[in-house]
DOZADREN-55415 format. One record per atom (N, C-alpha, C): residue number from 1; residue in one letter; atom name; x negated, y, z. Coordinates in nm, 4 decimals. Each point is the difference from the previous one (the first is absolute). Example, Ala and Ser with C-alpha at 12.3 -4.5 7.8 and 13.67 -1.06 7.14 Angstrom:
# DOZADREN-55415
(1 A N (-1.3190 -0.5690 0.7800))
(1 A CA (0.0890 0.1190 0.0000))
(1 A C (-0.0900 0.1200 0.0000))
(2 S N (0.0350 0.1050 -0.0720))
(2 S CA (-0.0820 0.1190 0.0060))
(2 S C (0.0770 0.1090 0.0730))
***
This chain:
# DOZADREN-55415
(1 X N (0.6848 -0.3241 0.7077))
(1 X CA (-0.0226 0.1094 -0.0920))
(1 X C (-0.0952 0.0997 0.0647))
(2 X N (-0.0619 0.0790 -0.0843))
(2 X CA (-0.0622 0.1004 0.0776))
(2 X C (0.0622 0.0916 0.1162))
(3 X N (-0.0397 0.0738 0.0863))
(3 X CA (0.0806 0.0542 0.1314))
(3 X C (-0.0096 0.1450 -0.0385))
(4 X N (-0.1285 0.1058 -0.0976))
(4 X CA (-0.0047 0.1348 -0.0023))
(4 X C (0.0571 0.0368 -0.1373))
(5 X N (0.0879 0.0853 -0.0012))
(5 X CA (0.0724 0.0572 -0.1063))
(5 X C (0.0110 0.1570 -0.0006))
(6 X N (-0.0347 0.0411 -0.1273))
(6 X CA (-0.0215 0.1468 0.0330))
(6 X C (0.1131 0.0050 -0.1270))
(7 X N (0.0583 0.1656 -0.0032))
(7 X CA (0.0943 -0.0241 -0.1161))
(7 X C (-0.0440 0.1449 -0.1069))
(8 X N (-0.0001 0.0083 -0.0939))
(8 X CA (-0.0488 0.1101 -0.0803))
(8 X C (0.1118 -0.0057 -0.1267))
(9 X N (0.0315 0.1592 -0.0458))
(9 X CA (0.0839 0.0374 -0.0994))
(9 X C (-0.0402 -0.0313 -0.1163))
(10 X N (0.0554 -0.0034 -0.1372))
(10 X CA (-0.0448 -0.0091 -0.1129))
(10 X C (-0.0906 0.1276 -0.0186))
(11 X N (-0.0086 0.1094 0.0270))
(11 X CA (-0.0802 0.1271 0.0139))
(11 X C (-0.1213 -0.0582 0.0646))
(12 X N (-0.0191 -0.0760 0.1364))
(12 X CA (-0.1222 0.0176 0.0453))
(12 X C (-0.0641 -0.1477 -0.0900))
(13 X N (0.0625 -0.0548 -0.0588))
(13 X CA (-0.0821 -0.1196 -0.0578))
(13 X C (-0.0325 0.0425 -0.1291))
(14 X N (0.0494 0.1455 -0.0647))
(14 X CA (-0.0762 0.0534 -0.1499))
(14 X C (-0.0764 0.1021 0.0824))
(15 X N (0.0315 0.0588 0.1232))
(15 X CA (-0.1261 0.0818 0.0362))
(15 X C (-0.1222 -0.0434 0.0776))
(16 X N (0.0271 -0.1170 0.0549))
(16 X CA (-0.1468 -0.0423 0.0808))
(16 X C (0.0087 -0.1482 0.0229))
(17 X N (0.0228 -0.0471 -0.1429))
(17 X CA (0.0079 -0.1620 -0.0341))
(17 X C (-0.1543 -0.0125 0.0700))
(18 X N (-0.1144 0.0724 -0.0087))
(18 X CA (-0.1216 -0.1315 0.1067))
(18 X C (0.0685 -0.0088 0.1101))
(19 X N (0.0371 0.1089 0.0864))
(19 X CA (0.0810 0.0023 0.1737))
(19 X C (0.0969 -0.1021 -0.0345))
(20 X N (0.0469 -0.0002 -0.0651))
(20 X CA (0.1097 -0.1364 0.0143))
(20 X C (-0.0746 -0.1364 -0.0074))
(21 X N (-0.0530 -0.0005 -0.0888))
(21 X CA (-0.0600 -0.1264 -0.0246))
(21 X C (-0.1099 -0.0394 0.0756))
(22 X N (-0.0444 0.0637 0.0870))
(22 X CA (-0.0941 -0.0050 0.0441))
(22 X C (0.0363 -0.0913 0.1603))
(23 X N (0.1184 0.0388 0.0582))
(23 X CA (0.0991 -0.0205 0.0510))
(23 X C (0.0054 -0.2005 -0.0143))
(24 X N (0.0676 0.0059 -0.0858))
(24 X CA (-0.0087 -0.1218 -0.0542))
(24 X C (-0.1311 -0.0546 -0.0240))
(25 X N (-0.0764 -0.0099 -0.0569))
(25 X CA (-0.1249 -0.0514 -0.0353))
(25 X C (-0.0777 0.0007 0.1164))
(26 X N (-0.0366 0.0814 0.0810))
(26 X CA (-0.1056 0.0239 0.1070))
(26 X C (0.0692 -0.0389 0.1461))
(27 X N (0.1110 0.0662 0.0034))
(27 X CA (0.0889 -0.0232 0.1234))
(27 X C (0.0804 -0.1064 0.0142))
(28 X N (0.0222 -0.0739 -0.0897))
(28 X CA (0.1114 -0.0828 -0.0257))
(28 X C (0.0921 0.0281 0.0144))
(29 X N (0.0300 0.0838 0.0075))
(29 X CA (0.2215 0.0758 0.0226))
(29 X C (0.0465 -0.0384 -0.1337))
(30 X N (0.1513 -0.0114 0.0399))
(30 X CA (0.0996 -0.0315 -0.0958))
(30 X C (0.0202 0.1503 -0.0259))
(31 X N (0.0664 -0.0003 -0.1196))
(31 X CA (0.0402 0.1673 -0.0526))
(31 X C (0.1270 -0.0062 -0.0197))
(32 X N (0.0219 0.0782 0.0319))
(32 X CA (0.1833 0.0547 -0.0573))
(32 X C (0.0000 0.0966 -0.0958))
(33 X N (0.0621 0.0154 -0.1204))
(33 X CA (0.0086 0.0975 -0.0265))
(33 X C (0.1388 0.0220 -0.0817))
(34 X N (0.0326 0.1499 0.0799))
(34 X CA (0.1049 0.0769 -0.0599))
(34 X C (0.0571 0.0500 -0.0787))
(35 X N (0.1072 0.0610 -0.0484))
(35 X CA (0.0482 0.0621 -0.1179))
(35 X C (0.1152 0.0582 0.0537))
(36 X N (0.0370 0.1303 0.0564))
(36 X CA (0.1157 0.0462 0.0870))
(36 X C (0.0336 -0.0285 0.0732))
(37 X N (-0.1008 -0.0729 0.0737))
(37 X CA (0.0589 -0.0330 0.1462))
(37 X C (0.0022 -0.1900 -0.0041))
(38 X N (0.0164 -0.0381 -0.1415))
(38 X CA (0.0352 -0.1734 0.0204))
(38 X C (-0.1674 -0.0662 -0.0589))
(39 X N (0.0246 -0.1169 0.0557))
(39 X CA (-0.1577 -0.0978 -0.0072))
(39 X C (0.0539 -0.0546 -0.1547))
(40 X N (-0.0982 0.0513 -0.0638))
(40 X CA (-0.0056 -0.0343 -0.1514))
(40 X C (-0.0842 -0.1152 -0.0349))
(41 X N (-0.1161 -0.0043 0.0851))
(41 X CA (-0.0888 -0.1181 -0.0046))
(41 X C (-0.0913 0.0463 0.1071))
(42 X N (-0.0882 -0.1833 0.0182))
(42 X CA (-0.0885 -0.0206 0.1208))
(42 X C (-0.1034 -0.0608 -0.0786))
(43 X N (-0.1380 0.0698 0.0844))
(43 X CA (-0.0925 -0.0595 -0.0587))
(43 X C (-0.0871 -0.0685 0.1135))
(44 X N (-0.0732 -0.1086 -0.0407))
(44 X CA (-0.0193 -0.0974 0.1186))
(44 X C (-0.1158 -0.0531 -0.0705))
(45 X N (-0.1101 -0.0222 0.1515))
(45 X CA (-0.1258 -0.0023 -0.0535))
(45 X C (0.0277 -0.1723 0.0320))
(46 X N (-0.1298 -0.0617 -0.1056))
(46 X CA (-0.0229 -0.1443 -0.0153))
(46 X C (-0.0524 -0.0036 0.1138))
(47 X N (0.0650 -0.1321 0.0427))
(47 X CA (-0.0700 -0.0845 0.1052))
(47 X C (-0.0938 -0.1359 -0.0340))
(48 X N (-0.1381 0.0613 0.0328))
(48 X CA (-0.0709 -0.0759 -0.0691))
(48 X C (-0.0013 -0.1739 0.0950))
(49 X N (-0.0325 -0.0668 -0.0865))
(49 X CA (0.0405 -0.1525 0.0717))
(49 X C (-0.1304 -0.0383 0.1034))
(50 X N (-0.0255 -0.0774 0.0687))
(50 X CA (-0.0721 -0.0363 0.1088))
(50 X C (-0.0446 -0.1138 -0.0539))
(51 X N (-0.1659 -0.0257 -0.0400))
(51 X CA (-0.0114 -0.1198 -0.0917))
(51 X C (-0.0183 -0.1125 0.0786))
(52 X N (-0.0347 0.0062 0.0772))
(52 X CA (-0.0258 -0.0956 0.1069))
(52 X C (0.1128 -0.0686 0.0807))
(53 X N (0.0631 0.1303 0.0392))
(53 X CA (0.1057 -0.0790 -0.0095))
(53 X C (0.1098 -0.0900 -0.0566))
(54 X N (0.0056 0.0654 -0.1273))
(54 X CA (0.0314 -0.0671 -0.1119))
(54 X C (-0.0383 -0.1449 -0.0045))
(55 X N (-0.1307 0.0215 -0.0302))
(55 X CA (-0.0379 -0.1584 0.0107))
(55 X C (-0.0113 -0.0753 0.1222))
(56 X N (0.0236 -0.0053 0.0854))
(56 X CA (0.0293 -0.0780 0.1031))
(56 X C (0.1431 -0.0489 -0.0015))
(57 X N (0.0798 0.0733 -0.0664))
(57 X CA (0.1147 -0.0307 0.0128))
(57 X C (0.0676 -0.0959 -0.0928))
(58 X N (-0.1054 0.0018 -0.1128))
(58 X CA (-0.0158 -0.0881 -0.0999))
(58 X C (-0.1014 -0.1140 0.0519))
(59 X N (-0.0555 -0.0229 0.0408))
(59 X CA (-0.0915 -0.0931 0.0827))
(59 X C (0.1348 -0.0988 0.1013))
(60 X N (0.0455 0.0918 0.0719))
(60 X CA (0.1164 -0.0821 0.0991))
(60 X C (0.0880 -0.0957 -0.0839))
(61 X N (0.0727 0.0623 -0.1269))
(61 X CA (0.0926 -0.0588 -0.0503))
(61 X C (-0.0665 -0.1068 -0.1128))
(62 X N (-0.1419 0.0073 0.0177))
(62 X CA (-0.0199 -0.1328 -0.1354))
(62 X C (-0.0146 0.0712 -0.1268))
(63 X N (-0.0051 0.0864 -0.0149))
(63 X CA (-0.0387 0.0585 -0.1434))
(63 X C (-0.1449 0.0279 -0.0815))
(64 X N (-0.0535 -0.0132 0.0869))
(64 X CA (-0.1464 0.0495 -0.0317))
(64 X C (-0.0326 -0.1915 -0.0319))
(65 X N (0.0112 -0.0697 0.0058))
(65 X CA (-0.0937 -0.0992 -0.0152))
(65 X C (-0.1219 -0.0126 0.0275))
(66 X N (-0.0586 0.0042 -0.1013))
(66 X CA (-0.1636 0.0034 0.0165))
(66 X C (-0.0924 0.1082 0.0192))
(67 X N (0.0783 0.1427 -0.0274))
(67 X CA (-0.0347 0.1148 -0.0507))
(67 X C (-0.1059 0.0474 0.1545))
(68 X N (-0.1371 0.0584 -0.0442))
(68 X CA (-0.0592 0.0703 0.1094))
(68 X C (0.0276 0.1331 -0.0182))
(69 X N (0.0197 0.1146 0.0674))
(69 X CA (-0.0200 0.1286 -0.0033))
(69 X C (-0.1491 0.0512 0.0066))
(70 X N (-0.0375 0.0646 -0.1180))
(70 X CA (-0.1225 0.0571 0.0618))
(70 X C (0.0496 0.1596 0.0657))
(71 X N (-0.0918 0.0107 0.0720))
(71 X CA (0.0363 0.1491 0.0803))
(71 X C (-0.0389 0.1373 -0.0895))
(72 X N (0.0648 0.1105 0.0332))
(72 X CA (-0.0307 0.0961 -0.0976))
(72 X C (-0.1228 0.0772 0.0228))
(73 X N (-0.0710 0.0574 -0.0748))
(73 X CA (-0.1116 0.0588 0.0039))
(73 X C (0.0295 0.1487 0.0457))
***
């Protein structure tokens, strides 16, 4: 899972939702956020997939068949 977690109130996510999100999106931190003290919800940035790796891993197990990858531009 991700390792940086910052935690913010329901107040600071209607007062400075970019600072939060930004957090997430730019920093990759997980979010916590509060409501009197208890974790009401977490927000968690996508982990984008590794294509290459991906396909190699599909390459090992026989899946790709015939398929070439072209490389990305």
């Amino acid at each position: 899972m991700y390792s940086k977690t910052m935690k913010a109130t329901m107040t600071d996510l209607h007062r400075r939702t970019a600072k939060v999100m930004g957090a997430v999106i730019h920093a990759q931190e997980t979010v916590e956020i509060t409501d009197n003290g208890n974790v009401v919800a977490m927000i968690l940035p996508v982990k984008r997939p590794d294509r290459k790796k991906a396909w190699e891993a599909l390459r090992e197990i026989g899946r790709l068949g015939g398929i070439q990858i072209q490389p990305r531009k």
